[in-house]
C-alpha positions as CSV (number, residue, x, y, z in Angstrom):
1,X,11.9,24.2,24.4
2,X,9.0,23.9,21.8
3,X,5.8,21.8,22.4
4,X,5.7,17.9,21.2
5,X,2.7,16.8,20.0
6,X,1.9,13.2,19.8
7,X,-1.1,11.8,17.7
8,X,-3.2,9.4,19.8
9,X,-6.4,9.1,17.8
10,X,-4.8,5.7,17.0
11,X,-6.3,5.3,21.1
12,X,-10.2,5.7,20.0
13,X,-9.3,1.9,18.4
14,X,-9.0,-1.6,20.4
15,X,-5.7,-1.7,21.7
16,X,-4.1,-4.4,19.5
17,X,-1.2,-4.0,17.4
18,X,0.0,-0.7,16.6
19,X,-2.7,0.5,19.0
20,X,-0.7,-1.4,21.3
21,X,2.6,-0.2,20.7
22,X,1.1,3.7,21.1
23,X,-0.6,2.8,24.5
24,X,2.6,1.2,26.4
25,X,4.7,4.4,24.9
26,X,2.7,6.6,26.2
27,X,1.6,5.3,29.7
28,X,5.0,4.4,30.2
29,X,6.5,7.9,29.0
30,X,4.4,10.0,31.4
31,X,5.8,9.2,34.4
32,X,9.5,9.6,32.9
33,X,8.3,13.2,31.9
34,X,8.4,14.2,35.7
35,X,11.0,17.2,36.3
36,X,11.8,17.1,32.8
37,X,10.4,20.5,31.7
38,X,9.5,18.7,28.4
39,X,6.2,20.0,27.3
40,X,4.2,16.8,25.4
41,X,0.7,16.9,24.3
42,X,-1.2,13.8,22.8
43,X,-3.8,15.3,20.1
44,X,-6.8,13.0,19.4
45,X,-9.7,13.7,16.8
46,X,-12.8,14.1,19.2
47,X,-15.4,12.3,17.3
48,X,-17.8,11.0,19.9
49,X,-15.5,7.6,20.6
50,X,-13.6,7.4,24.1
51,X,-10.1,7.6,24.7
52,X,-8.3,4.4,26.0
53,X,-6.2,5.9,28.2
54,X,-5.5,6.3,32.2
55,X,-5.3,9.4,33.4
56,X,-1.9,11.1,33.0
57,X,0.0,13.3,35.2
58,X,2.7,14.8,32.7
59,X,1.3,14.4,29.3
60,X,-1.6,17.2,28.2
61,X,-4.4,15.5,26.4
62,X,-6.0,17.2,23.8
63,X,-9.2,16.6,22.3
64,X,-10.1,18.3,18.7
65,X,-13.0,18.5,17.1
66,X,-12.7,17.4,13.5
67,X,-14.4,14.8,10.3
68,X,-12.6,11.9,9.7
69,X,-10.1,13.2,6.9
70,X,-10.1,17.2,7.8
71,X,-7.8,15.7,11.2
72,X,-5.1,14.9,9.6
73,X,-5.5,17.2,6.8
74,X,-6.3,20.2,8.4
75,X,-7.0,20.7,11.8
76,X,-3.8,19.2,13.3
77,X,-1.5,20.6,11.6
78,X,-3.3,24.1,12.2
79,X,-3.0,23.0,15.7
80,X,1.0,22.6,15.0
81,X,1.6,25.3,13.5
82,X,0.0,27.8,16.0
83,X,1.9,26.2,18.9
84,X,5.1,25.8,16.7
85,X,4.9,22.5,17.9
86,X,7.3,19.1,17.1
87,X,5.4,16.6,16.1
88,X,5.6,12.9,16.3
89,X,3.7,10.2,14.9
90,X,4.2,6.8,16.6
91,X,1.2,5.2,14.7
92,X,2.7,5.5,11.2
93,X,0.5,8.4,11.0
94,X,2.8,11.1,8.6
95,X,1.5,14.5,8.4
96,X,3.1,17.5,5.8
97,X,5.3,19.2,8.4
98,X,9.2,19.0,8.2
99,X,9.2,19.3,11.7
100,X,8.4,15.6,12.7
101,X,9.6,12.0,13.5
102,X,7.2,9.0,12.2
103,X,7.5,5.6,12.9
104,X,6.5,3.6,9.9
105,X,5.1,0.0,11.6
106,X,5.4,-1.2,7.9
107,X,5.0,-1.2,4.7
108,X,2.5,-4.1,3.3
109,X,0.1,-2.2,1.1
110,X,3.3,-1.4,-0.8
111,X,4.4,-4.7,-1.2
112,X,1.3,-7.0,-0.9
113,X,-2.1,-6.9,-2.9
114,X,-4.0,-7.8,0.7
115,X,-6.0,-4.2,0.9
116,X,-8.5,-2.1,-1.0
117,X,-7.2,0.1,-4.0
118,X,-8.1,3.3,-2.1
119,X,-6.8,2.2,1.0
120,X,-3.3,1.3,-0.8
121,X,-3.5,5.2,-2.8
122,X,-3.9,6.5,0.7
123,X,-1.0,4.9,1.9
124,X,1.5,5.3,-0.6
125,X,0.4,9.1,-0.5
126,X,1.4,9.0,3.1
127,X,5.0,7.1,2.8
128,X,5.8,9.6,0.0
129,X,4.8,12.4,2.5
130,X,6.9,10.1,5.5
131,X,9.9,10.4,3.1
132,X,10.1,14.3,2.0
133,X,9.0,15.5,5.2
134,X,9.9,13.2,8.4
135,X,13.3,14.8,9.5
136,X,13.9,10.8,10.7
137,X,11.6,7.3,10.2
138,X,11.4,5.1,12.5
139,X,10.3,1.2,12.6
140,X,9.9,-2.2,14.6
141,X,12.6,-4.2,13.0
142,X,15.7,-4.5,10.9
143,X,14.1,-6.2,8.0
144,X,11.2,-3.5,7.8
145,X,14.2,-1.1,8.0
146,X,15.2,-3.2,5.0
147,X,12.3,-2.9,3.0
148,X,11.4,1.0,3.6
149,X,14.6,2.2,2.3
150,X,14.3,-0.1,-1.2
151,X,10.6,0.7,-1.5
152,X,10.9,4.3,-0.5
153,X,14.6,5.3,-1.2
154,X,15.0,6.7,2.1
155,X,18.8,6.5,3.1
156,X,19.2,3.5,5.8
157,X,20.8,6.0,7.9
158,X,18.0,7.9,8.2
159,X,15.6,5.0,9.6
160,X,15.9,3.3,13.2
161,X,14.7,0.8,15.0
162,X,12.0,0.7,17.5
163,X,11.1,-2.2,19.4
164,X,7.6,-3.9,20.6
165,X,7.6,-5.4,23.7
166,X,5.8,-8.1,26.2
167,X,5.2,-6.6,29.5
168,X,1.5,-5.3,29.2
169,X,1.3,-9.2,29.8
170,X,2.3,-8.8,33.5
171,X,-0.8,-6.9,34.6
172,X,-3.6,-8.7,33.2
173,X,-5.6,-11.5,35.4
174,X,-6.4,-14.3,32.9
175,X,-9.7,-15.2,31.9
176,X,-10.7,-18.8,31.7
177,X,-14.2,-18.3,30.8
178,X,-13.3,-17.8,27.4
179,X,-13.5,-21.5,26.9
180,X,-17.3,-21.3,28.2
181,X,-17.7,-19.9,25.0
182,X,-16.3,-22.8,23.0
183,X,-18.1,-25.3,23.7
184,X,-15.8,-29.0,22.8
185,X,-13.1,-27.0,23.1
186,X,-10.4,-28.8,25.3
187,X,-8.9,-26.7,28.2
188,X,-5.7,-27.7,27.1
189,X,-3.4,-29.2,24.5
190,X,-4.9,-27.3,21.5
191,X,-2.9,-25.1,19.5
192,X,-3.2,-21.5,19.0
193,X,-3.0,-18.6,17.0
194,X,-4.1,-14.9,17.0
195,X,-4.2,-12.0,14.5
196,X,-6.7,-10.4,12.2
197,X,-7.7,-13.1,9.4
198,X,-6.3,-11.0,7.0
199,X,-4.5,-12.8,4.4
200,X,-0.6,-12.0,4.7
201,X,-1.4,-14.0,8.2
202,X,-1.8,-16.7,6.5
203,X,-3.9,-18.7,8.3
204,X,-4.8,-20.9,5.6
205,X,-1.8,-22.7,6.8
206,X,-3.2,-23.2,9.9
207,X,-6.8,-24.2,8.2
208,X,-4.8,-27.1,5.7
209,X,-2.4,-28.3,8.6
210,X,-5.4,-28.8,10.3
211,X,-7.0,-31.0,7.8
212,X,-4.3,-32.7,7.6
213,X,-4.3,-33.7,11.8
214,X,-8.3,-34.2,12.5
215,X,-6.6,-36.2,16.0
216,X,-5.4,-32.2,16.7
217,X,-7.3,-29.2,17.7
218,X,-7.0,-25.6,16.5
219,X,-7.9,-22.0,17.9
220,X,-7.9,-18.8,15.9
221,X,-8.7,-15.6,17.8
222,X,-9.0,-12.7,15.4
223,X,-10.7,-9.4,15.4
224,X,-12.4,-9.2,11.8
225,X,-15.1,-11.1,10.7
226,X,-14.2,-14.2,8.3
227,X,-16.7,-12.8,5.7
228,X,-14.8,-9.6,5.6
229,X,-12.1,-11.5,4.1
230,X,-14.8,-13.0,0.9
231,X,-17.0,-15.8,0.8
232,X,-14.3,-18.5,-0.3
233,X,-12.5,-17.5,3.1
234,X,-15.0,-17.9,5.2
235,X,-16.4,-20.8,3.7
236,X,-13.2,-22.5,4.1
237,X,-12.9,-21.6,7.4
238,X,-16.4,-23.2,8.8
239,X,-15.8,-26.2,7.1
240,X,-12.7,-27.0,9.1
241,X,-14.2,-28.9,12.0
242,X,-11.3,-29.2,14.4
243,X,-10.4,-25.3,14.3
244,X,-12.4,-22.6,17.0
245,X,-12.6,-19.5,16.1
246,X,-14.0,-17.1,18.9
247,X,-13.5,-13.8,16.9
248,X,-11.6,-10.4,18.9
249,X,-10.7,-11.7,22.2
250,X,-9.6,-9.3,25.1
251,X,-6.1,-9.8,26.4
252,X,-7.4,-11.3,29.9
253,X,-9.1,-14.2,27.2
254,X,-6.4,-14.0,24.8
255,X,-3.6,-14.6,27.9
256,X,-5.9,-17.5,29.3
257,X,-5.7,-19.2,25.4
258,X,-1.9,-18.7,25.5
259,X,-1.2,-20.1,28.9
260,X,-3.4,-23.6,28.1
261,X,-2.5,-24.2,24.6
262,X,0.0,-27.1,23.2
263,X,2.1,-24.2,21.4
264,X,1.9,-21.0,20.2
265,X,1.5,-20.8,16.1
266,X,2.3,-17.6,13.8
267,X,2.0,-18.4,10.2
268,X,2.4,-15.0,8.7
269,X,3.9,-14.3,5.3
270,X,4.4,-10.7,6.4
271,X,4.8,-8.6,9.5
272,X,6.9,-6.0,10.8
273,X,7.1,-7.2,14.2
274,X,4.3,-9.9,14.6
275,X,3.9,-8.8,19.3
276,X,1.8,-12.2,19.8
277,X,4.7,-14.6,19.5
278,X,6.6,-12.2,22.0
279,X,3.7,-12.6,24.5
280,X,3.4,-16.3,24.5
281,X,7.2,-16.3,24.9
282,X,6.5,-14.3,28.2
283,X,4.1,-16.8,29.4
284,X,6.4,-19.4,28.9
285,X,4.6,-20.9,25.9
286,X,6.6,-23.1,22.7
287,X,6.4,-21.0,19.7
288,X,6.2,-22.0,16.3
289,X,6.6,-19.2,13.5
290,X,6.9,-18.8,9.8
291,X,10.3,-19.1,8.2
292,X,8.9,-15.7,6.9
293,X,9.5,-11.3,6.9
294,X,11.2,-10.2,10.0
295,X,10.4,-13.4,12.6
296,X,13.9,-15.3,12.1
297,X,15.8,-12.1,12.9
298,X,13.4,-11.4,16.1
299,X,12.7,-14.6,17.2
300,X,16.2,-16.4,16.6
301,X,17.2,-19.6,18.3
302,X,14.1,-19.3,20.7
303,X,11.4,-20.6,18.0
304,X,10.5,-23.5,16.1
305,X,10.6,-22.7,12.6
306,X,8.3,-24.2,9.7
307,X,7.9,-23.5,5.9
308,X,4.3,-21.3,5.8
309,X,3.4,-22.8,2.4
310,X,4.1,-26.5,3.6
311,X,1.1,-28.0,5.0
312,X,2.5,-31.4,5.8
313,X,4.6,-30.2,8.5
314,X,4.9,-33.1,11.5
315,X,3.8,-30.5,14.3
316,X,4.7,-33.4,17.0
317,X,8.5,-33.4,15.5
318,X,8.4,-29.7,15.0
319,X,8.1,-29.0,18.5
320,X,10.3,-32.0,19.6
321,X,13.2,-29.6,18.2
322,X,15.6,-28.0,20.7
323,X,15.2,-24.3,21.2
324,X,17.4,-21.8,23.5
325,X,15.5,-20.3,26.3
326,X,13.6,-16.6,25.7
327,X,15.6,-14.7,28.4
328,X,17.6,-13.0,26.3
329,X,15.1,-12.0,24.0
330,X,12.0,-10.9,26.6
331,X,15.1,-9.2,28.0
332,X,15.7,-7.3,24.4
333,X,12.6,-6.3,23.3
334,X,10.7,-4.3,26.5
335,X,8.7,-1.3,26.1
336,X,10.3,-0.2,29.2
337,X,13.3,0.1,27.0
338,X,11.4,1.8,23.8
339,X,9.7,4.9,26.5
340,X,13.2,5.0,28.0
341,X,14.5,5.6,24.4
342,X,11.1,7.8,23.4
343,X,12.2,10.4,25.9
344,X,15.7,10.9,24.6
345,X,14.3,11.4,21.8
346,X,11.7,13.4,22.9
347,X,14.3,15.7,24.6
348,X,16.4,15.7,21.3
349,X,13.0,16.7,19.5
350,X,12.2,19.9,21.7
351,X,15.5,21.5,20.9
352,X,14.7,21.7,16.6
């Protein structure tokens, strides 16, 4: 059987999102590997940051030495193609080789004027590469599944679905003194949302809803400075008194947040899986979620569901709403389930 190669520079980055969705694949793939015979290697680009990664008993890592762009460009698929290696890119990370699987996490910069110019070139260079190379695409939900093959005009049968999950939230010890770092911040009955401030998670909602309730109390955890987002942004932002904003928090803080708050809030226009309201579902926290992209289909009858360009939404009545219990859905989405289905895949791969 030939070699696999998974990319893992994805790893060198804080493990949130996609970063996310790599790490649980692969810890939880390396001890599945045992007596397999499969042969799977995780390539990173060794450029002086560390690896978040235990150490692993079946998978090979492999560090190589390369500049930011000559990785991708050059180095790994050199690195392919002298091992006649299979290679698959869980990080929407395509590379020119027919001889691959990618999963595509989505497809925004297509579809929504939220990044750079050069950013967006870059990555509609690399979804046209994803559709004449990638022998089969892969992403996180039905509605992204959707969307790829009208934007892209790859066949629906060529694209399946792979699931986040929740149960990274199992092994992590909250930590409470997160609120020593808000000062006035209740311990409880605030609400709460986390994502980068980015605008397609639209967390203007959150700033006018908030306006709007001065009696209730806000908190906003995201990883990117406000003034990365321009000066109208953050302006708006610190001149909302009743929201807290305590920047990247880790996921001890972030599961302490979640465990105290009122209800869990996810305002985005646009996600293709959107984990956060999956985690505070596993802690046994209310969600409430944009009538929005993919969350109705994921999150069915277990959220509350509001309008995200409404800002007079009655948050009290809102959560008053009946909604079915998360069982069925923590039991649905589990990356216990998404490694178990890696590896047949995996084992299908090695044979091409």
């Amino acid at each position: 059987m030939n070699p696999i190669v998974i990319n893992g520079t994805v790893l060198c980055d804080p493990i949130t999102g996609i970063p996310r969705y790599v790490y649980e694949i692969v810890t939880r793939l390396d001890p599945l590997l045992e007596g397999t015979g499969l042969d799977v290697r995780l390539c990173y680009r060794d450029d002086g940051r560390p690896l978040h990664l235990p150490p692993l008993k079946n998978i090979q890592i492999v560090p190589l030495k390369a500049v930011k762009y000559s990785y991708n460009l050059v180095v790994l698929p050199r690195y392919l193609r002298k091992h006649h290696a299979f290679y698959v890119g869980l990080a929407s990370d395509m590379l020119m080789t027919r001889r691959s699987v990618v999963v595509l996490h989505d497809i925004r910069p297509l579809v929504m004027d939220t990044d750079r110019g050069f950013f967006r070139f870059k990555f509609w260079f690399h979804c046209q590469s994803t559709k004449w190379f990638a022998q089969r695409v892969y992403t996180v939900s039905d509605d992204q599944r959707h969307l790829i093959s009208k934007k892209l005009g790859i066949p629906l049968d060529k694209i399946g679905i792979t699931y986040n999950g929740w149960e990274h939230m199992e092994r992590v010890e909250p930590d409470p003194a997160i609120f020593d770092a808000m000062p006035g911040l209740p311990r409880s009955g605030y609400y709460y949302a986390l994502g980068s401030l980015a605008s397609h998670k639209n967390f203007r909602w959150i700033r006018e809803v908030a306006a709007r309730n001065p009696d209730k109390t806000f908190v906003v955890a995201g990883g990117k400075d406000l003034a990365a987002f321009g000066s109208e942004e953050a302006d708006a932002a610190r001149n909302t008194a009743n929201i807290f904003y305590p920047g990247y928090v880790t996921d001890a803080q972030n599961k302490a947040l979640m465990q105290n708050c009122r209800a869990f809030l996810h305002p985005a226009v646009f996600e293709g899986f959107g984990i956060p309201p999956l985690e505070a579902l596993s802690q046994g926290v209310p969600i409430a979620v944009a009538r929005a992209s993919c969350l109705p289909e994921l999150y069915g009858d277990t959220a509350h569901y509001f309008d995200p360009y409404d800002y007079d939404v009655d948050l009290d009545a809102l959560l008053a709403e009946p909604v079915a219990s998360p069982e069925k859905i923590l039991e649905k989405y589990s990356w216990d389930k998404t490694a178990a289905f890696w590896l047949q895949e995996l084992k299908r791969c090695a044979r091409l």
